[in-house]
C-alpha positions in Angstrom: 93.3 170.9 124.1 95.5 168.9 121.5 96.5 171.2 119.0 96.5 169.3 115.3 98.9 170.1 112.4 100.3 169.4 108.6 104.0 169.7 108.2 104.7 169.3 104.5 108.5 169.6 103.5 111.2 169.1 100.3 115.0 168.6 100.7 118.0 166.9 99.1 117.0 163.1 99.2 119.3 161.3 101.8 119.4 158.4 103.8 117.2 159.1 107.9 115.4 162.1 106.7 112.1 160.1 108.2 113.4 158.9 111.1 114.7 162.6 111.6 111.4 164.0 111.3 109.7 161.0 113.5 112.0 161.3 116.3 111.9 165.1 116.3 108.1 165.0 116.8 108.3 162.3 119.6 110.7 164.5 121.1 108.4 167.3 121.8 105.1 164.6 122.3 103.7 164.4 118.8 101.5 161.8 117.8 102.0 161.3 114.1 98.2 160.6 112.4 99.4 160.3 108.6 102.3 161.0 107.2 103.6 160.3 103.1 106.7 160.8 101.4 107.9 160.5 97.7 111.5 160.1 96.5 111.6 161.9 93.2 114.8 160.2 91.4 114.9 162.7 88.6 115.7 165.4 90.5 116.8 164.1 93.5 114.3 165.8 96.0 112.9 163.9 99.0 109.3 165.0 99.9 107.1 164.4 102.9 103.8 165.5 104.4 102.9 164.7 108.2 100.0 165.2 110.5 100.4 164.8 113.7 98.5 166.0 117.0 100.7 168.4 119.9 99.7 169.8 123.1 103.5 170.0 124.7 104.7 172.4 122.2 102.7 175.9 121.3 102.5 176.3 117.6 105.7 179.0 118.0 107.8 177.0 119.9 107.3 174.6 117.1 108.0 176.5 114.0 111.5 177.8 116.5 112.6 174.4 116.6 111.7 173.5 113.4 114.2 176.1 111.5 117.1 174.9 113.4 116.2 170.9 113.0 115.9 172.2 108.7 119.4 173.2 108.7 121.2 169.7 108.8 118.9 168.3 106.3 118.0 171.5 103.8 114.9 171.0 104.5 112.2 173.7 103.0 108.9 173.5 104.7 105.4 174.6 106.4 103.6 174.0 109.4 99.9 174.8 109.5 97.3 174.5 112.2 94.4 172.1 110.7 92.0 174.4 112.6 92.8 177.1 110.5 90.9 177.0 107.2 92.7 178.6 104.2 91.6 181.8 103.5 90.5 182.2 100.3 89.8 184.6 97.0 88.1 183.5 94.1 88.1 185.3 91.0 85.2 184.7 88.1 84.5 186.4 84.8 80.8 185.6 83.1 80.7 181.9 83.3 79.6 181.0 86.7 79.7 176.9 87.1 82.7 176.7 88.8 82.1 179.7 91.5 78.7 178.5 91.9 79.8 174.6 92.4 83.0 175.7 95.0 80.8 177.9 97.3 78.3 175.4 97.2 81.0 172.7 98.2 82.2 175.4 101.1 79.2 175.8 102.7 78.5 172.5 103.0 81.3 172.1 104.5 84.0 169.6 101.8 86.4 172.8 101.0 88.9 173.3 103.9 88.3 176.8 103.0 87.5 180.3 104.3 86.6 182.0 101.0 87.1 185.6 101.8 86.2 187.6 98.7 84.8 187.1 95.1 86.7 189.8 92.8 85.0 190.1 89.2 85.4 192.2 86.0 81.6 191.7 85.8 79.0 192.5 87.7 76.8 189.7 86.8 77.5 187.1 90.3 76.8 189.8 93.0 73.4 188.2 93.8 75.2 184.7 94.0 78.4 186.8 96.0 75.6 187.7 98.4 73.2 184.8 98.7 76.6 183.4 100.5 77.9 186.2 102.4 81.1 186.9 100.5 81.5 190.2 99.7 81.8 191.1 95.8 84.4 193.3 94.1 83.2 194.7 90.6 87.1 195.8 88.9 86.9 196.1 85.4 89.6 195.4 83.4 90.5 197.0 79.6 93.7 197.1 78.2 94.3 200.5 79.3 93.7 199.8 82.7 94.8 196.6 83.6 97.8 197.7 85.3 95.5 199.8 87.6 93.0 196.8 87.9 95.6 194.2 89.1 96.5 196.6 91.7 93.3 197.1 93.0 93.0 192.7 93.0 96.3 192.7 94.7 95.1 194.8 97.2 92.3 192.6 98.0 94.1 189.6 98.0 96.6 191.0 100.5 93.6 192.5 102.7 92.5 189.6 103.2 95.2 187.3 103.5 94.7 184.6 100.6 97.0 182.1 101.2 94.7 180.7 97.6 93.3 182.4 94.6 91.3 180.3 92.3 90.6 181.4 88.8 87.2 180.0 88.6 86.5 181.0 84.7 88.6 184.2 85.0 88.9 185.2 81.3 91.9 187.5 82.0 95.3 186.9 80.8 97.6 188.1 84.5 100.4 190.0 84.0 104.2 188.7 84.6 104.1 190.2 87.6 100.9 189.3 89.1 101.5 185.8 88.3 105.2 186.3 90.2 103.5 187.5 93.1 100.8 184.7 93.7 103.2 181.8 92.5 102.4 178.6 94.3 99.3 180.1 95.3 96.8 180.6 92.2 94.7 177.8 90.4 93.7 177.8 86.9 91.1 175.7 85.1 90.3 175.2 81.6 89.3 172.9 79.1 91.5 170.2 78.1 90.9 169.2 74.6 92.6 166.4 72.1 93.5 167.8 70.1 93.9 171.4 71.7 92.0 173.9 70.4 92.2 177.8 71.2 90.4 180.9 71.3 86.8 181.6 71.5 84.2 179.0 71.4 86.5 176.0 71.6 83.6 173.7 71.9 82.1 174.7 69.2 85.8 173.8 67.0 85.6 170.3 69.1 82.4 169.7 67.8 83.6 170.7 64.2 87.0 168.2 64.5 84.1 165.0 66.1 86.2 164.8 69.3 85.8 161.5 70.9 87.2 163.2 74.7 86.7 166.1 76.2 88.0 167.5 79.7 89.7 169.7 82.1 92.8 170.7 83.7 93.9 172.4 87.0 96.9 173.9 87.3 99.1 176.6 88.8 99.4 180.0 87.6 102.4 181.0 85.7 103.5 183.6 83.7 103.8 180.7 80.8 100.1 181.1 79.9 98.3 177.5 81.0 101.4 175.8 81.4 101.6 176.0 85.2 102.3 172.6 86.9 99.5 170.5 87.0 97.4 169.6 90.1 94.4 167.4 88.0 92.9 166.7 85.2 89.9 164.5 83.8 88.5 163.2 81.0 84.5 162.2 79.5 84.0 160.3 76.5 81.8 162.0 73.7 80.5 160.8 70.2 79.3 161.7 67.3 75.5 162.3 68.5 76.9 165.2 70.6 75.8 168.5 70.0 77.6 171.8 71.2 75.4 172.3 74.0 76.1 168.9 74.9 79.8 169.2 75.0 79.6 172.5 76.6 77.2 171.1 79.5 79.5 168.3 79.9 82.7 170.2 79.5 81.5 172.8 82.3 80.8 169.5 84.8 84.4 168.5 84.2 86.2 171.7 84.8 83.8 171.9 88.2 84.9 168.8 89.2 88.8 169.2 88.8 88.8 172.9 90.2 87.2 171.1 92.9 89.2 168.3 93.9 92.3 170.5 92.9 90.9 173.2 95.5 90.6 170.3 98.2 93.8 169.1 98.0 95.6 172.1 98.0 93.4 173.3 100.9 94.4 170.2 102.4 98.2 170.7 102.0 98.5 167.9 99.7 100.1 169.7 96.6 104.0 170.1 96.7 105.4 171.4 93.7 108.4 169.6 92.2 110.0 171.4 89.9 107.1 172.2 86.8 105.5 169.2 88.2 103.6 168.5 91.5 103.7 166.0 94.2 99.7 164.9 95.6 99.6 162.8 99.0 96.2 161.9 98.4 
C-alpha cells in the first residue's frame, strides 16, 4: 500500500531550500504529486506545501528524518497522512446556517473532515446534532460561569482530539486564554460590512446606512476580537430595493460559503500563517 502525505513548512528564505526538500523525498522513494511555495519578501519567510506518495518509509521513520533534515534549514513544519481526516469540533449558538451547510458538506463527502462533536450554549440543534450522528453538548455560558463553561469546551475539545474548532455562529466572546490554547486551530465567521457596523442586528443598521455590499470573513481566532488573520472573505452586491430580510438571507449564504471554503482549505493543509496574515496554496 502507498502511503500519501502533506508536508507543509516555513523557514528563513534562502537559496536550495526546494531542491533540499525534493531530493530528501527521492531519497527515501517519494513521489512528489503537488507541491507550492511562496517567498514572502516582507518578512523574509520561505513557505512550501508538498504532497507526495511513500511506501519505503513508515510515517515514523519519516517525521525521525524529517527533524534532523529541519535543522540546517530552520525549517518549522507538519507531516500528515491524507488518509486521516481532521478531526473536528464545531461550536454554534442560535443561528444554525453555517452548522447546518458544514455537516451537510461533510456528509456528502467535500470537507476533509471528521467532525467529532457539536458543543452549544443552546439547546435548540440537538435534533440537527442527531439527524447526523454527532453527539451534542448543551454548556451554558453566563458571565458568572464562563470560566467553568470554557473548561468543560476545553475538555471536549481535548477528548476528542480537534486538530479544528469552527465557530459556526458562536455568539460568545472566548477568553485570553481559550483563544491562546486553540491558536492556529479555531475559525471565526462573521459578517463583513462597508462600512463596519457592530452590535446587535447589524443588518438591520446596513439597511438603515443603503449599503451597496455586504459579506463575510473567515478568520483565526485571537484574543484581538475578529482580528485574527484572515483565511477568506467574499462579497454580494445589494441595492436600494433590499429589505432586511433580504440582506440577512443573503448575508447568511455568504458567511456559509466562506466558513466553508475556509474549512476546506484548512482541512486540506492549505492555510500557513505568516505572521497576522496567511499563506493559501489553493
Amino acid at each position: 500500500m502507498i502511503n500519501a502525505y502533506i508536508l507543509t513548512l516555513s523557514c528563513p528564505d534562502r537559496t536550495g531550500i526546494v531542491h533540499a526538500v525534493s531530493g530528501f523525498l527521492l531519497e527515501r522513494g517519494g513521489n512528489i504529486q503537488e507541491a507550492a511555495q511562496y517567498s514572502d519578501h516582507d518578512t523574509g519567510l520561505f513557505f512550501m506545501r508538498v504532497q507526495f506518495a511513500c511506501d519505503q518509509v513508515s510515517q515514523d521513520d519519516l517525521r525521525s528524518q524529517l527533524t534532523g533534515f529541519s535543522e540546517s534549514f530552520q525549517i518549522s513544519w507538519h507531516l500528515h497522512a491524507t488518509t486521516q481526516p481532521m478531526r473536528t469540533v464545531i461550536m454554534v449558538s442560535k443561528e444554525g446556517h453555517c452548522l447546518n451547510d458544514l455537516l451537510f458538506r461533510w456528509k456528502s463527502g467535500l470537507l476533509p473532515l471528521d467532525i467529532r462533536a457539536i458543543v452549544s450554549n443552546h439547546r435548540d440543534f440537538y435534533q440537527l446534532a442527531a439527524s447526523y450522528n454527532v453527539p451534542f453538548h448543551h454548556i451554558s455560558v453566563t458571565a458568572a460561569t464562563k470560566a467553568q463553561a470554557e473548561a468543560k469546551q476545553y475538555e471536549i475539545i481535548q477528548s476528542e482530539g480537534a486538530e479544528l474548532v469552527v465557530l459556526a455562529r458562536y455568539m460568545q466572546i472566548l477568553s485570553d486564554d481559550l483563544c491562546r490554547k486553540l491558536a492556529g486551530r479555531a475559525i471565526n465567521i462573521h459578517h463583513s460590512f462597508l462600512p463596519s457596523f457592530k452590535g446587535a442586528k447589524p443588518y438591520h443598521q446596513a439597511h438603515e446606512r443603503g449599503v451597496k455590499l455586504i459579506g463575510a470573513t473567515a478568520h483565526y481566532v485571537t484574543a484581538d476580537l475578529d482580528e485574527g488573520p484572515i483565511i477568506e472573505q467574499d462579497v454580494a452586491r445589494v441595492d436600494h430595493s433590499k429589505t432586511v430580510d433580504d440582506l440577512t438571507t443573503q448575508g447568511r449564504d455568504t458567511e456559509s460559503q466562506v466558513l466553508a471554503r475556509a474549512v476546506k482549505w484548512h482541512g486540506e493543509h492549505r492555510v500557513l500563517i505568516n505572521g497576522h496574515k496567511t499563506v493559501i496554496f489553493k
